[in-house]
C-alpha positions as CSV (number, residue, x, y, z in Angstrom):
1,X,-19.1,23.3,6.8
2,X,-21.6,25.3,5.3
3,X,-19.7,26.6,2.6
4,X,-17.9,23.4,1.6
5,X,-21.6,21.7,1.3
6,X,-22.1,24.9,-0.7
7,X,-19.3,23.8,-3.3
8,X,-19.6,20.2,-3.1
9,X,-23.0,19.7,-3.5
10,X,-23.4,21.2,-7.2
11,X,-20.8,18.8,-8.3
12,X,-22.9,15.8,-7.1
13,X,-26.2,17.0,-8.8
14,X,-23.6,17.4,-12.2
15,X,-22.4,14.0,-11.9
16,X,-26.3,12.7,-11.4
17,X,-27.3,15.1,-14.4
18,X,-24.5,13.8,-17.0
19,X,-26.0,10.1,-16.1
20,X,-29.5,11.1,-17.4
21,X,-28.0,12.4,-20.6
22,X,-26.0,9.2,-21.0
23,X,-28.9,7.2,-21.0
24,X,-31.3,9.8,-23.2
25,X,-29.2,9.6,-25.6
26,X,-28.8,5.7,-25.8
27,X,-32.2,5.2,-26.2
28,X,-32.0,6.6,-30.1
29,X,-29.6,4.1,-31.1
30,X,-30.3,1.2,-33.1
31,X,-30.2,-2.2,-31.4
32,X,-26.5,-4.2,-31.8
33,X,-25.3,-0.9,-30.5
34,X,-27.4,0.2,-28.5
35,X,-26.5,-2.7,-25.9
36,X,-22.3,-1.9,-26.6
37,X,-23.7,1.5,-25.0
38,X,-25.8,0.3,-22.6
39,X,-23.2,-1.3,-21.3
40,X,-20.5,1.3,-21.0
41,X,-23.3,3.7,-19.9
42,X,-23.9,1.2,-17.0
43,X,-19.8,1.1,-16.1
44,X,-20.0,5.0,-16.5
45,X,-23.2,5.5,-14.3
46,X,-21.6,3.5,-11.2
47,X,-18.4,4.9,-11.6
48,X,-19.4,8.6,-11.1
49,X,-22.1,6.9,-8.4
50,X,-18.8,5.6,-6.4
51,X,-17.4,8.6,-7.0
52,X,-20.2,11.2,-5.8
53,X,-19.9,8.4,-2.9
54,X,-16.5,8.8,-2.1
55,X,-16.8,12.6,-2.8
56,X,-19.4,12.9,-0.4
57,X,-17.5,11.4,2.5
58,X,-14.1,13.5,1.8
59,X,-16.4,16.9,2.6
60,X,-18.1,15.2,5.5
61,X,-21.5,14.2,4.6
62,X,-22.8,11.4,6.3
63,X,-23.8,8.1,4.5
64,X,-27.5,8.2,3.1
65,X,-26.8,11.9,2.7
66,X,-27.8,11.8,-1.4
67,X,-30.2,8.7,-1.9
68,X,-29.2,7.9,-4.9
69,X,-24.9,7.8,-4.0
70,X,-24.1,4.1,-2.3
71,X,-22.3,4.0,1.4
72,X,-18.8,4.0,1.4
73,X,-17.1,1.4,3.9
74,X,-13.5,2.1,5.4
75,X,-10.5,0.2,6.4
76,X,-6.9,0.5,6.6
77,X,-3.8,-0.9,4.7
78,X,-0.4,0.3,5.8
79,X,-0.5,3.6,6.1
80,X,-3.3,4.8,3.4
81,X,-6.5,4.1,4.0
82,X,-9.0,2.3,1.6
83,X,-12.7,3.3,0.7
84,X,-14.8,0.9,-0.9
85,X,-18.5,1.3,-2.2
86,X,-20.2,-1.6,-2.6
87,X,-23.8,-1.9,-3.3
88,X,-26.4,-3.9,-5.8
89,X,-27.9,-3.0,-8.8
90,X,-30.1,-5.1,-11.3
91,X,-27.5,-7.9,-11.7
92,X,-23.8,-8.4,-10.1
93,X,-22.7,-6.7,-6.8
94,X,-21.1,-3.2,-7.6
95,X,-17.6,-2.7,-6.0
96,X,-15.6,0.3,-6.4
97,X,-11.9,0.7,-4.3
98,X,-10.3,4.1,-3.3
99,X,-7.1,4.7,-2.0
100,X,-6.3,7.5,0.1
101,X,-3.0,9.0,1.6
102,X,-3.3,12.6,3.3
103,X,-1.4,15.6,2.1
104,X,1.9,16.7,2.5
105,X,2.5,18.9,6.0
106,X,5.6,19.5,8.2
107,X,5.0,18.2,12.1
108,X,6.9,18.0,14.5
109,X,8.8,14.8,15.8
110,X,6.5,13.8,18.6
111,X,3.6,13.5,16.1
112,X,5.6,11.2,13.5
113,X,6.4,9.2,16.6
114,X,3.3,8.6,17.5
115,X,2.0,8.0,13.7
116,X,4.6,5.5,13.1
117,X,4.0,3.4,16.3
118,X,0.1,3.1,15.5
119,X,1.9,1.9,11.8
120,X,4.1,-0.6,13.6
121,X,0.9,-1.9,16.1
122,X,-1.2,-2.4,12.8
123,X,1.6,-4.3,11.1
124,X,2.2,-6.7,14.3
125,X,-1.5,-7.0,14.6
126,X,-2.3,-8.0,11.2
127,X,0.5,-11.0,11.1
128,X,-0.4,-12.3,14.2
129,X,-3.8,-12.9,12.9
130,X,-3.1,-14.2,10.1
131,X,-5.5,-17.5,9.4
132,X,-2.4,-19.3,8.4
133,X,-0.1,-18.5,10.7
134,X,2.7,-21.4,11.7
135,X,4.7,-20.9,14.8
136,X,8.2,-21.9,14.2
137,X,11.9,-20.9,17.1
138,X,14.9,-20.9,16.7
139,X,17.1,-20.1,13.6
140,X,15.1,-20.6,10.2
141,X,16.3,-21.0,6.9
142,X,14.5,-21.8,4.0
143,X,15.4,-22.2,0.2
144,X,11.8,-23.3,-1.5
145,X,8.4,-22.5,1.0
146,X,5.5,-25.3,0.5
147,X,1.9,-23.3,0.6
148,X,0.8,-26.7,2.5
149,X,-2.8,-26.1,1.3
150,X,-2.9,-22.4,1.1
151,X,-1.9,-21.5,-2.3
152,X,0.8,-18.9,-2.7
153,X,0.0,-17.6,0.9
154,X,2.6,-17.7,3.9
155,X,2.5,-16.5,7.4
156,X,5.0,-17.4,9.9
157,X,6.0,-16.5,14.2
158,X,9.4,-16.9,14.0
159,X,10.7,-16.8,18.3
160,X,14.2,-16.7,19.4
161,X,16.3,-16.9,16.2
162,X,16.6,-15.3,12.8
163,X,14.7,-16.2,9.5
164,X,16.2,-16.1,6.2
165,X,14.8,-16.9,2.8
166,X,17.4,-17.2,0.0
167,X,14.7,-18.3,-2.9
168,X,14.8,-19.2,-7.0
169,X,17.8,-19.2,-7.3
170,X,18.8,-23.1,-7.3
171,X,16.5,-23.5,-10.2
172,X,16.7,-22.7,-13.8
173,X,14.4,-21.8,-17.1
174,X,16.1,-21.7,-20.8
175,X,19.5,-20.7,-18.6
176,X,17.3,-17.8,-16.4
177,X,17.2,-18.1,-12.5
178,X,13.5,-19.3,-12.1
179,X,11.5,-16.8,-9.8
180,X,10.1,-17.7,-6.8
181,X,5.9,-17.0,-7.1
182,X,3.9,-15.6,-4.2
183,X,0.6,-14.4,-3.6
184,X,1.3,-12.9,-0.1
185,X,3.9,-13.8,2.7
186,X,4.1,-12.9,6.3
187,X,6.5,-12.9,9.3
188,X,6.7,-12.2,12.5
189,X,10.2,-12.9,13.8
190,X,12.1,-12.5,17.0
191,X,15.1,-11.5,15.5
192,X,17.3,-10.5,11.8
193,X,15.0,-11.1,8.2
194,X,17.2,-11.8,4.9
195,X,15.4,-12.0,1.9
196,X,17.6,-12.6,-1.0
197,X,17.6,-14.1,-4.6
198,X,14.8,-14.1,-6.8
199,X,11.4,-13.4,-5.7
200,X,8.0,-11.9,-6.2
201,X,5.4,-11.0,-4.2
202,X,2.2,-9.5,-4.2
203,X,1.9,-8.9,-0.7
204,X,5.1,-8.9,1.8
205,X,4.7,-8.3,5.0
206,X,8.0,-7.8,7.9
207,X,7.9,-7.4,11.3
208,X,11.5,-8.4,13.5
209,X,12.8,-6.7,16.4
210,X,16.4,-7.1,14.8
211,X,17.5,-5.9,11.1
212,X,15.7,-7.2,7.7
213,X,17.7,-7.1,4.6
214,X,15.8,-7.6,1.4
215,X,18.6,-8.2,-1.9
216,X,18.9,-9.7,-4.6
217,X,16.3,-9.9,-7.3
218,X,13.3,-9.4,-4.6
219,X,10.1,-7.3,-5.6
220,X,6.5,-6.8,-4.7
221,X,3.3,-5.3,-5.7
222,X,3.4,-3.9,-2.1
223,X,5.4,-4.2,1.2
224,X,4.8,-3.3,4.6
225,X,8.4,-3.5,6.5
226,X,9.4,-3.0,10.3
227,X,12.8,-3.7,11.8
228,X,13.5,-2.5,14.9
229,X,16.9,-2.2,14.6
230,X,17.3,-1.3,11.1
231,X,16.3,-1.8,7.1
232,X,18.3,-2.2,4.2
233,X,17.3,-2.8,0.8
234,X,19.8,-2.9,-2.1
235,X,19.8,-4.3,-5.6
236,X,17.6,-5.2,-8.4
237,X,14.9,-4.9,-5.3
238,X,11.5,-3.1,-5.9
239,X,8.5,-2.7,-4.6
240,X,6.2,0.3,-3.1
241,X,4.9,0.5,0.3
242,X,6.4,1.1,4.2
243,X,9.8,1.1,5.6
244,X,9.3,1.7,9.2
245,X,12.8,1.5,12.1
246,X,13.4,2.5,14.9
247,X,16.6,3.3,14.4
248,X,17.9,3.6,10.5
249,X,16.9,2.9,6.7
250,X,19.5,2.2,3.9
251,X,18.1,1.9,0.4
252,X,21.1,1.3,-1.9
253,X,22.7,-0.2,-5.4
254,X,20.1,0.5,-7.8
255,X,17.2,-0.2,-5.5
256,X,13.6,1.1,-6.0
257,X,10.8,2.2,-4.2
258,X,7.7,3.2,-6.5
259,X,5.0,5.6,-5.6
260,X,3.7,5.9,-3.4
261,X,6.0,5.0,-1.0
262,X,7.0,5.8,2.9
263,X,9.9,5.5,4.7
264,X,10.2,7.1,8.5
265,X,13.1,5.9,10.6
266,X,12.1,7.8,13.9
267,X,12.1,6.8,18.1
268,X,15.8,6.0,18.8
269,X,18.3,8.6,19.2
270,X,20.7,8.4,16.0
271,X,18.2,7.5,14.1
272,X,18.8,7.9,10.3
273,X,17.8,7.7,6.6
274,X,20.2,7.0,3.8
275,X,19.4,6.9,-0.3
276,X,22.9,6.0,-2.2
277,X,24.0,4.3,-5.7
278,X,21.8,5.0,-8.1
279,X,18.6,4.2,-5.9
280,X,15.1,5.5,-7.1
281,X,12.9,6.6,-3.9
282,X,9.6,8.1,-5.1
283,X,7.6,8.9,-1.9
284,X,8.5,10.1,1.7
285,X,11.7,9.6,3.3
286,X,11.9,11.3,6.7
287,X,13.7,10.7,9.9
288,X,12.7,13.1,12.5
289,X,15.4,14.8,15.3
290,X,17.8,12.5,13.4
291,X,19.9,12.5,9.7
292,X,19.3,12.6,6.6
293,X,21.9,11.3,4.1
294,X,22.0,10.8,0.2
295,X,24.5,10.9,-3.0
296,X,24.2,12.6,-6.2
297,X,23.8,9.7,-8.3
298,X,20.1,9.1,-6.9
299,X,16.5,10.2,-7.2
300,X,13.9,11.4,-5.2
301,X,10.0,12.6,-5.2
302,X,9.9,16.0,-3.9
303,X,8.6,16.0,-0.7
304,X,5.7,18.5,-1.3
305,X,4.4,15.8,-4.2
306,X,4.8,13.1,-1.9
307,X,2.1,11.9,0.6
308,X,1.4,11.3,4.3
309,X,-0.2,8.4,5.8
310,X,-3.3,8.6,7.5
311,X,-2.3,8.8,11.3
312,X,-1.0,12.4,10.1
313,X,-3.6,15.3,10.5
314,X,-4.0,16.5,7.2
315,X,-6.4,16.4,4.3
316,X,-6.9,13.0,2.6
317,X,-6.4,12.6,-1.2
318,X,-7.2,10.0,-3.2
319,X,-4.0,8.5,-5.4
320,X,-5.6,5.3,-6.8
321,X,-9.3,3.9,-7.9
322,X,-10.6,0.0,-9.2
323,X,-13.3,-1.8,-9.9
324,X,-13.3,-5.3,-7.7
């Protein structure tokens, strides 16, 4: 640990230095632009603050380590993990977001099985507590969803049948099959999931102890899917995030899943991973002890380039950054 402190903490002093040379030099110019660089001086300064944060943490120094670097909070979504500094300045609350996956490794099957049922508990755990969450049984079919109250959100415990959601496409714009809008939609259901037609969300989230088949038109800004039995997406479907089964994954017909994505069929014997027609999968497809199948006409992220979620014991790496 020595030596990485060594290494890591000239970096931080640089990052600390260039902000006192930003603002030296602002103080010469004249005054309409002088505030134009104040401000992006200000942006700059908390952005290499976050990040001296951020760096601080990946080579294990505590919080309140450097003084002048904020504490970075930590929680997890899916399978990455997200840092966030927060912390107050003269004015407006300062946030910064990080999102880390962990680098690419080879493990054996026992520890992806463990990884992915920690993935699958997390998943459960999060839709079940959902604030909104409306119990519903038996089969369930729905071709529009009222937010009743809680705009664009939806959360539902489906027991003892199967759901199925087969939205926008009964309604029309200039001659176009209108798209069904949502800010985030949950499920919990004791059985299949179908989600077909035309759709967007921001956040999906899937959990059924039978299949879920997502067709169609269907995308998201990110997904978190488990089906027990089996997951298949095909079509004009896209989206980045998790595919998690016990037993088997199909992605097919021109489907996509944007980086960084996952995909681990693994705990069954059998268990298997497909990637066919034309189908874009730019992440990490793996199904441990079990097979591996794919065409010529589709593409895939070398695995080396690809990441691991966090339950895997390897280094972490941030892939994203924002300001909230």
């Amino acid at each position: 640990m020595k030596s990485v402190r060594g290494n890591v903490l000239p970096l931080v002093l640089g990052l600390l230095l260039v902000q006192s040379i930003l603002v030296t030099s602002m103080l010469r110019l004249p005054g309409p632009l002088r505030q134009t660089v104040a401000l992006v001086a200000k942006e700059t300064q908390e952005m290499y603050l976050a990040e001296s944060a951020v760096l601080s943490k990946l080579n294990g120094f505590p919080d309140g380590y450097f003084t002048d670097v904020p504490p970075v909070e930590s929680r997890v979504l899916g399978p990455w993990m997200l840092w966030q500094t927060v912390w107050r300045t003269e004015g407006p609350v300062n946030k910064f977001q990080f999102r880390l996956g962990n680098a690419y490794s080879q493990f054996p099957t026992s520890e992806w099985m463990r990884c992915a049922v920690l993935l699958e508990h997390n998943l459960h755990e999060n839709i079940m507590h959902a604030k909104n969450l409306k119990n519903l049984s038996g089969n369930r079919r729905f071709f529009r969803l009222d937010s009743s109250g809680v705009q664009g959100a939806f959360a539902f415990n489906v027991s003892g049948g199967d759901l199925t959601l087969d939205l926008g496409g009964n309604e029309f714009l200039g001659g176009i099959p209108k798209s069904f809008l949502a800010h985030s939609f949950m499920a919990n259901v004791e059985g299949d999931v179908k989600i077909r037609g035309t759709a967007h969300f921001d956040t999906l989230r899937i959990y059924a102890t039978g299949t879920v088949l997502l067709q169609g038109s269907v995308s998201a800004d990110y997904a978190e899917i488990f089906g027990l039995a089996g997951v298949a997406v095909t079509g004009k479907v896209s989206f980045a995030g998790m595919l998690l089964s016990k037993q088997s994954i199909e992605i097919s017909d021109r489907a996509k899943l944007n980086f960084p994505s996952i995909a681990v069929a693994v705990g069954y014997r059998g268990n298997r991973f497909a990637l066919y027609g034309k189908s874009v999968f730019e992440g990490l497809a793996i199904a441990p002890s079990g097979t591996f199948e794919r065409d010529s006409s589709t593409t895939m992220l070398d695995s080396t380039k690809a990441l691991l979620p966090f339950c895997m014991d390897s280094q972490p790496v941030v892939f994203a950054r924002r300001r909230l």
